[in-house]
C-alpha positions as CSV (number, residue, x, y, z in Angstrom):
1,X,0.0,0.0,0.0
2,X,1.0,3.5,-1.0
3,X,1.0,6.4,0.9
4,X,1.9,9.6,-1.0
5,X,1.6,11.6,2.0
6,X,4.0,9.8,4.1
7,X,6.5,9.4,1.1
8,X,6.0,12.9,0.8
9,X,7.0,13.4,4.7
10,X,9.9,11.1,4.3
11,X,11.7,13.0,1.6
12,X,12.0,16.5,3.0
13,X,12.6,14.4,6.2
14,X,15.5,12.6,4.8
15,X,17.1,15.4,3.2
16,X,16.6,18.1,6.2
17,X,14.0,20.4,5.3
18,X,11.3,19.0,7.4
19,X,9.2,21.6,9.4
20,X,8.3,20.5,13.1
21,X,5.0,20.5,12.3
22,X,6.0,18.0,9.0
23,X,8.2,16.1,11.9
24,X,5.2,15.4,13.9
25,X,3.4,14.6,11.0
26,X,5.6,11.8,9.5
27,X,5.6,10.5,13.3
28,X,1.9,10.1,13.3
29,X,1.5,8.3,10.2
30,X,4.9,6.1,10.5
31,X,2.8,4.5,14.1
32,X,-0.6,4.1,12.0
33,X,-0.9,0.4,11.5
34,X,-2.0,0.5,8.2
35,X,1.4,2.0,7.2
36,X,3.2,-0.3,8.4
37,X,4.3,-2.4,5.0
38,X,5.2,1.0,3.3
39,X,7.0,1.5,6.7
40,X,8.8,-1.9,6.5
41,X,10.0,-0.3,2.6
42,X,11.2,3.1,3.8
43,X,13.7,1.4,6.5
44,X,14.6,-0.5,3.6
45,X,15.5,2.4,1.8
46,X,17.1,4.3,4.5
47,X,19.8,1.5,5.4
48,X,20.9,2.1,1.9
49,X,21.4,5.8,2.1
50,X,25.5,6.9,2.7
51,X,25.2,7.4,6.4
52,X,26.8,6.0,10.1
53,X,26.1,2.9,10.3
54,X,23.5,2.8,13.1
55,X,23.8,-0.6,14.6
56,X,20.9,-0.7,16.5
57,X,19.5,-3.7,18.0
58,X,15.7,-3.1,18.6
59,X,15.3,-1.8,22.2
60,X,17.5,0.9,21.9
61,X,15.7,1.8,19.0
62,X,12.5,1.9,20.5
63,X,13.9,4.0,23.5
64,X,15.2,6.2,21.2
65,X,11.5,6.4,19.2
66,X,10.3,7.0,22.5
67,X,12.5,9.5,23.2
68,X,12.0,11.4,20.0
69,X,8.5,11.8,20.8
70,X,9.1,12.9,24.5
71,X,11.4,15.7,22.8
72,X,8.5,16.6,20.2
73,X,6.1,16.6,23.2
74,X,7.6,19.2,25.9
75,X,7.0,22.5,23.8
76,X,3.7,22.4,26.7
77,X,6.0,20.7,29.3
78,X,8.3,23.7,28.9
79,X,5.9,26.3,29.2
80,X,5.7,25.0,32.8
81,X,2.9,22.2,32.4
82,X,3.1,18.7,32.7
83,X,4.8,16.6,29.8
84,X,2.8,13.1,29.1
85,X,4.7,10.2,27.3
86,X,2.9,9.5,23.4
87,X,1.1,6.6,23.5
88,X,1.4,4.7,20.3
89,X,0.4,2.0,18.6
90,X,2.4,-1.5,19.8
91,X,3.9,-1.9,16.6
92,X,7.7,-2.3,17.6
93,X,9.0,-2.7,13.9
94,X,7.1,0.5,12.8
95,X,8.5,2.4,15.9
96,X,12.0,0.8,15.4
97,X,11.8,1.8,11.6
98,X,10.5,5.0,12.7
99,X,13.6,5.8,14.8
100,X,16.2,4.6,12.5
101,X,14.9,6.7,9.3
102,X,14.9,9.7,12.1
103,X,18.2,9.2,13.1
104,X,19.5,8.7,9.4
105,X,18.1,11.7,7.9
106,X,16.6,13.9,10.4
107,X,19.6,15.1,11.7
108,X,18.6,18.7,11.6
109,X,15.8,18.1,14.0
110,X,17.2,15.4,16.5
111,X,20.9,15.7,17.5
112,X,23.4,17.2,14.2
113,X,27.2,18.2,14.7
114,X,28.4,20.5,12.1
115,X,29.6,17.9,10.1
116,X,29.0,14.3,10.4
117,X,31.1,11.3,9.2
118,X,31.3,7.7,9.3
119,X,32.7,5.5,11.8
120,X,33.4,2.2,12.8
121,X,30.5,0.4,14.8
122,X,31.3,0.3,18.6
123,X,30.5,-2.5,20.5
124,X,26.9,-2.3,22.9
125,X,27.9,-2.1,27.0
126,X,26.4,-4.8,28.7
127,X,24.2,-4.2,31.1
128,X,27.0,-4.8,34.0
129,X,28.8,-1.9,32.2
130,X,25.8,0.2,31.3
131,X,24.8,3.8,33.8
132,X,21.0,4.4,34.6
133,X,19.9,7.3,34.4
134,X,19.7,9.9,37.4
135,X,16.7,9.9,39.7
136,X,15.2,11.7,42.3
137,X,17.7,11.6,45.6
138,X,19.2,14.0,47.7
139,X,21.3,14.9,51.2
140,X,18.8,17.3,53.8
141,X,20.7,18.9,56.4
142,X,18.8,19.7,59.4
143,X,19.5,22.8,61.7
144,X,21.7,20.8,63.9
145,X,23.6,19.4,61.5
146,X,22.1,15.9,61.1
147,X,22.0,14.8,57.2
148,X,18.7,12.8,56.4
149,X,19.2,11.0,53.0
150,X,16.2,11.4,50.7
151,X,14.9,9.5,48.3
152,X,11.0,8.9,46.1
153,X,10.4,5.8,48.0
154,X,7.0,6.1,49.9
155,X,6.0,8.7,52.2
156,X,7.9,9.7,55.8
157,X,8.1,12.9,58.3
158,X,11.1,13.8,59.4
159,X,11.5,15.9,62.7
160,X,13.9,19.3,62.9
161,X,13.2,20.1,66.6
162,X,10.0,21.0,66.6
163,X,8.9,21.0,63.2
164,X,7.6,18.2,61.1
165,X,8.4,18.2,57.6
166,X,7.0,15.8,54.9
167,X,9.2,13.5,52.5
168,X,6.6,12.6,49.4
169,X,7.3,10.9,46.5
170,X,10.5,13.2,45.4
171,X,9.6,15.9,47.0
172,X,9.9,17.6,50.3
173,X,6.7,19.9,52.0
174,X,7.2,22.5,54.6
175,X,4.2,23.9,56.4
176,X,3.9,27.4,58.1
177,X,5.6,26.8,61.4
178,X,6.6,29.2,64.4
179,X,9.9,27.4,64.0
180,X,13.3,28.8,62.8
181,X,15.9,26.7,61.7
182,X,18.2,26.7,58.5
183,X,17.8,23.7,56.1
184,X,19.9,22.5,52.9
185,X,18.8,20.0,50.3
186,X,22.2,18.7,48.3
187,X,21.7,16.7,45.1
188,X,24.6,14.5,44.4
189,X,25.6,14.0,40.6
190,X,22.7,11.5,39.3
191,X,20.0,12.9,41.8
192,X,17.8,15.8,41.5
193,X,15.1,17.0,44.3
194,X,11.7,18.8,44.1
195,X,10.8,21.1,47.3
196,X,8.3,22.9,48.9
197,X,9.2,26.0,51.2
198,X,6.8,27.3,54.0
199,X,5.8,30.1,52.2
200,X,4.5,28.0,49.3
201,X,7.1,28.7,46.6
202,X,8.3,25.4,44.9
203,X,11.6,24.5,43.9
204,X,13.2,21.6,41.5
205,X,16.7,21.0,42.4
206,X,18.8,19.9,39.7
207,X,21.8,17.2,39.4
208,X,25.1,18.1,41.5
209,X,23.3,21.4,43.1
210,X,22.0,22.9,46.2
211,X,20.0,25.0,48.1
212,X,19.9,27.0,52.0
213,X,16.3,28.3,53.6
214,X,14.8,28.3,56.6
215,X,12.3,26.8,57.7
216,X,10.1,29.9,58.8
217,X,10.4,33.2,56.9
218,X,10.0,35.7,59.9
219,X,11.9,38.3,58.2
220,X,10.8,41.5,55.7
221,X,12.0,39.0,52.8
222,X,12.4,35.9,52.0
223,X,16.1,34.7,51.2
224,X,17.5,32.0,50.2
225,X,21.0,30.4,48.4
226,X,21.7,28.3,46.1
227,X,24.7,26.5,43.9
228,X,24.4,24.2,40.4
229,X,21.1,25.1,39.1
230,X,17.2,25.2,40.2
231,X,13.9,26.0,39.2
232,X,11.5,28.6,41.2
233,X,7.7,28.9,41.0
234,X,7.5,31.7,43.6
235,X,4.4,32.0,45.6
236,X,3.7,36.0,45.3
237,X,3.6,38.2,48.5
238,X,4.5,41.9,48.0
239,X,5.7,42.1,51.5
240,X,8.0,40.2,51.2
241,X,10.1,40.0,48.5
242,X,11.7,36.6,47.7
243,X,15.5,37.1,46.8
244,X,18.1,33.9,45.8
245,X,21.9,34.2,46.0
246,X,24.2,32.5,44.2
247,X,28.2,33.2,44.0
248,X,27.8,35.5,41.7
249,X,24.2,37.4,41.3
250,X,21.3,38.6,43.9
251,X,17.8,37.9,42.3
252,X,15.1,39.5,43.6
253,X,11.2,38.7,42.8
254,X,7.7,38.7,44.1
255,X,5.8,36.1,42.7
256,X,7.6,34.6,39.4
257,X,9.1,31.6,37.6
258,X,12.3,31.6,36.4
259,X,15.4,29.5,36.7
260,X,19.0,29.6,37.7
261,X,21.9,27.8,36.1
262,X,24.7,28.6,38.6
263,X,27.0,25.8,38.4
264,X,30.7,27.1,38.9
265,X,32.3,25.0,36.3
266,X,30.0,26.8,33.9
267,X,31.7,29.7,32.1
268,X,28.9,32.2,33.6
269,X,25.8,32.0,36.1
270,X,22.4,32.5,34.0
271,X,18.9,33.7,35.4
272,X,16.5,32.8,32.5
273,X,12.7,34.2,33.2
274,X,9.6,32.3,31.9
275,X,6.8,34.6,33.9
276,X,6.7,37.6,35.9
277,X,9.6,40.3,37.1
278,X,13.1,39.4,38.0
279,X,15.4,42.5,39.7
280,X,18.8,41.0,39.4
281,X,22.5,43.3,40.3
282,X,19.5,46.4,39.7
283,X,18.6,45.1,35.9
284,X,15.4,44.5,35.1
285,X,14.5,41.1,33.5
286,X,11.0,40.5,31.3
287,X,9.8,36.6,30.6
288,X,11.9,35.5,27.6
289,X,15.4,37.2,28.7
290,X,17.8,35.9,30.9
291,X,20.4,37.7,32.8
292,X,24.4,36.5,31.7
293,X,27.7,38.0,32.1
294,X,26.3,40.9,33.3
295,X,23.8,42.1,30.6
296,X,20.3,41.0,29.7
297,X,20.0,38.5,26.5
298,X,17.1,36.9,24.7
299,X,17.1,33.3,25.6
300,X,15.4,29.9,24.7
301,X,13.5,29.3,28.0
302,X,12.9,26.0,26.7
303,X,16.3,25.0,26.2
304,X,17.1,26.9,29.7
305,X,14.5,24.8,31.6
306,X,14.4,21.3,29.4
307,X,16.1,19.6,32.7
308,X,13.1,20.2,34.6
309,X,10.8,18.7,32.2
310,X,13.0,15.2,31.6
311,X,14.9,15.9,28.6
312,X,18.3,17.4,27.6
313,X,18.3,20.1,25.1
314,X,21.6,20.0,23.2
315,X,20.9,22.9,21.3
316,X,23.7,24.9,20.4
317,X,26.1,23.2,23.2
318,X,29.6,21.9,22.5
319,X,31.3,19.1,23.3
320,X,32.6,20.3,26.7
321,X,29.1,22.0,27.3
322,X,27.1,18.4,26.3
323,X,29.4,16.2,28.6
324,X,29.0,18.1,31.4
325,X,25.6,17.6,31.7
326,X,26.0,13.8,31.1
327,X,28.5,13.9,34.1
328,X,26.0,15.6,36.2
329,X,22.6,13.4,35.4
330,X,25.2,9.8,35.1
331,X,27.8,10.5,37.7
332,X,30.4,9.7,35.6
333,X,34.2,11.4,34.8
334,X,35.2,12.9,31.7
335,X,38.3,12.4,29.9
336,X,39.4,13.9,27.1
337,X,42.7,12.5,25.1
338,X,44.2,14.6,22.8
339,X,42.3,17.7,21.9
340,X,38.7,18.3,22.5
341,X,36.5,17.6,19.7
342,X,35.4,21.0,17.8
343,X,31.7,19.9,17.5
344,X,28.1,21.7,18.1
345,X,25.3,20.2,18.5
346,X,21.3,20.7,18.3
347,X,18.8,18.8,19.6
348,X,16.9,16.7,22.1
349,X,17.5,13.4,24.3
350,X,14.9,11.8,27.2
351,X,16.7,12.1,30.4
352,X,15.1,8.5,31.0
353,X,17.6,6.8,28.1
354,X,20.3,4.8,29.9
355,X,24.3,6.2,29.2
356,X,25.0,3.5,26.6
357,X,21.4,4.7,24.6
358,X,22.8,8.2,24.6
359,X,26.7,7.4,23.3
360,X,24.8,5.4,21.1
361,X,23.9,8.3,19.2
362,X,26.9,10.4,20.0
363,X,29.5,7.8,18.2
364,X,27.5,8.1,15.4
365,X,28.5,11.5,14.6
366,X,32.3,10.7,15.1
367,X,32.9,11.1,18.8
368,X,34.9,8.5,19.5
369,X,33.8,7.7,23.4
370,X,34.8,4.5,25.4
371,X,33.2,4.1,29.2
372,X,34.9,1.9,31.4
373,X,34.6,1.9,35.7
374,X,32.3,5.3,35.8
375,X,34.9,7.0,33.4
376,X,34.1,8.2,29.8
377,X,36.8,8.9,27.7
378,X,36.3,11.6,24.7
379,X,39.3,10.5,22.3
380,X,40.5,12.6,19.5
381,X,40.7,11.9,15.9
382,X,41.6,13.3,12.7
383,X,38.1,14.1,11.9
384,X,36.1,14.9,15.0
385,X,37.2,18.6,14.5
386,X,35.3,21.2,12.3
């Protein structure tokens, strides 16, 4: 059966000059099952188009579908609503076709360096070898000094003196108390942390980062500090204006979402807005600018907050940029030998895909990448540099 519309689809896929809306498209008719014998012809045709040879077995190609679709998903997810997984139809040769002719062709959508080149095929890591993904875990420090370790497992109270406060699922609730004490939550590398302060404002902690409250905000504001990077949904009271430090920047804000990259081995700290008004060193932020090196930029606020909603936005990033996020979310080292590759990359990756799924899809691009006892070692070529 013929399908002029989804040959259509595939061609300006193929060749790069799919729109989004095109992407989602050829998605949608690639998982219909009456497609599925023209589907079982394009793959066909793809594995006979000059390309990296893929060498995908077929449940790394269907969590890279999956992830595909999580990445065409979160344009609501990072507008600060939920992000829901696709559901579609169980045919696992369609979705592995699907995810193969993506990765092929669509590499101006899905993850591109600046120019791409064949390699050898790397062997798979075995699953003794291979790094989960990060999760939701964390260090509390309580106002004596005791460290509570946190985890999503159930639901507990821990006690700080007199004050109760709820551990829930990943995340941990204050309620309005009489009490003063100072808390810190610390995410190692591989663990991230939502939080709920007493005035209502909610935090999301990401990998390798912290943050220091109290418990009770009896002041005329509301401070707090922070290092790596976080996530604020600040619950608005004009009295008291809600300011977070980090080693570089004061933010100040009434009732706002924005988020903070502050990580020191990032080359600057970045405030990014997504609703509201941000006073930051006396500039004025509006939702769509971020605050870096000292000036007020436009900024992708979906790139800026992608961590939060479960996926990694590569846009843009290089090499040094990409792998320190994949040391932060897999707790690994990174090595380089020889000189770092001169790559850039754009596009999206499920925070959910085990290491091996993601190097997967970096080797194919020539980075030549080798894990071994938690360390991943970036080696140079002749051709990994632009």
């Amino acid at each position: 059966m013929t399908d002029p519309q989804l040959e259509f689809l595939y061609e300006k896929c193929v060749q790069g000059r799919a729109s989004a809306e095109e992407r989602r498209k050829f998605l949608y008719l690639m998982g219909l099952p009456e497609n599925a014998e023209l589907a079982a012809q394009l793959i066909k045709r793809s594995l006979q188009l000059p390309g990296p040879n893929l060498n995908l077995n077929e449940e790394s190609a269907d969590h890279i579908f999956q992830s595909i679709i999580l990445a065409q998903e979160t344009k609501k997810g990072e507008d600060g609503g939920a992000v829901r997984r696709l559901h579609w139809p169980p045919i696992r040769f369609v979705r592995y076709a699907a995810a193969i002719i993506l990765l092929i062709g669509v590499t101006t959508y899905f993850f591109q360096v600046d120019r791409a080149a064949k390699i050898s095929p790397t062997p798979t890591l075995s699953a003794s070898e291979d790094v989960l993904p990060g999760g939701d875990k964390a260090i509390l420090t309580l106002s004596d000094g005791s460290k509570i370790p946190l985890n999503d497992s159930g639901s507990r109270k821990i006690q700080d003196r007199g004050l109760s406060i709820v551990n829930e699922d990943g995340r941990l609730l204050y309620s309005q108390s009489d009490f003063y004490g100072v808390n810190t939550i610390t995410t190692p590398n591989g663990g991230q942390y939502k939080l709920r302060l007493a005035d209502g404002t909610n935090v999301w902690l990401n990998a390798a980062s912290s943050i220091t409250y109290p418990t009770a905000f009896t002041g005329q504001q509301r401070e707090v500090s922070i290092t790596g990077e976080a996530y604020f949904e600040v619950s608005e009271n004009k009295e008291k204006p809600f300011i977070v430090k980090t080693y570089s920047d004061v933010i100040t804000v009434v009732g706002t979402i924005f988020n903070v990259n502050a990580y020191l081995d990032e080359t600057a700290t970045k405030t990014s807005l997504l609703q509201g008004t941000v006073k930051i060193n006396n500039y004025l932020l509006k939702p769509g600018q971020a605050f870096q090196n000292n000036r007020v930029i436009k900024t992708d606020i979906g790139r800026d907050v992608a961590w939060k909603n479960g996926v990694f936005n590569f846009e843009s990033v290089n090499t040094e940029q990409l792998m320190r996020q994949l040391a932060r979310w897999y707790d690994i080292n990174i090595v380089y030998h020889g000189a770092i590759p001169q790559k850039r990359f754009h596009g999206k990756l499920g925070r959910d895909l085990k290491l091996s799924q993601i190097l997967e899809v970096i080797r194919q691009f020539n980075i030549n990448c080798e894990l071994q006892g938690g360390t991943l070692t970036i080696k140079s070529t002749r051709n990994n540099q632009n």
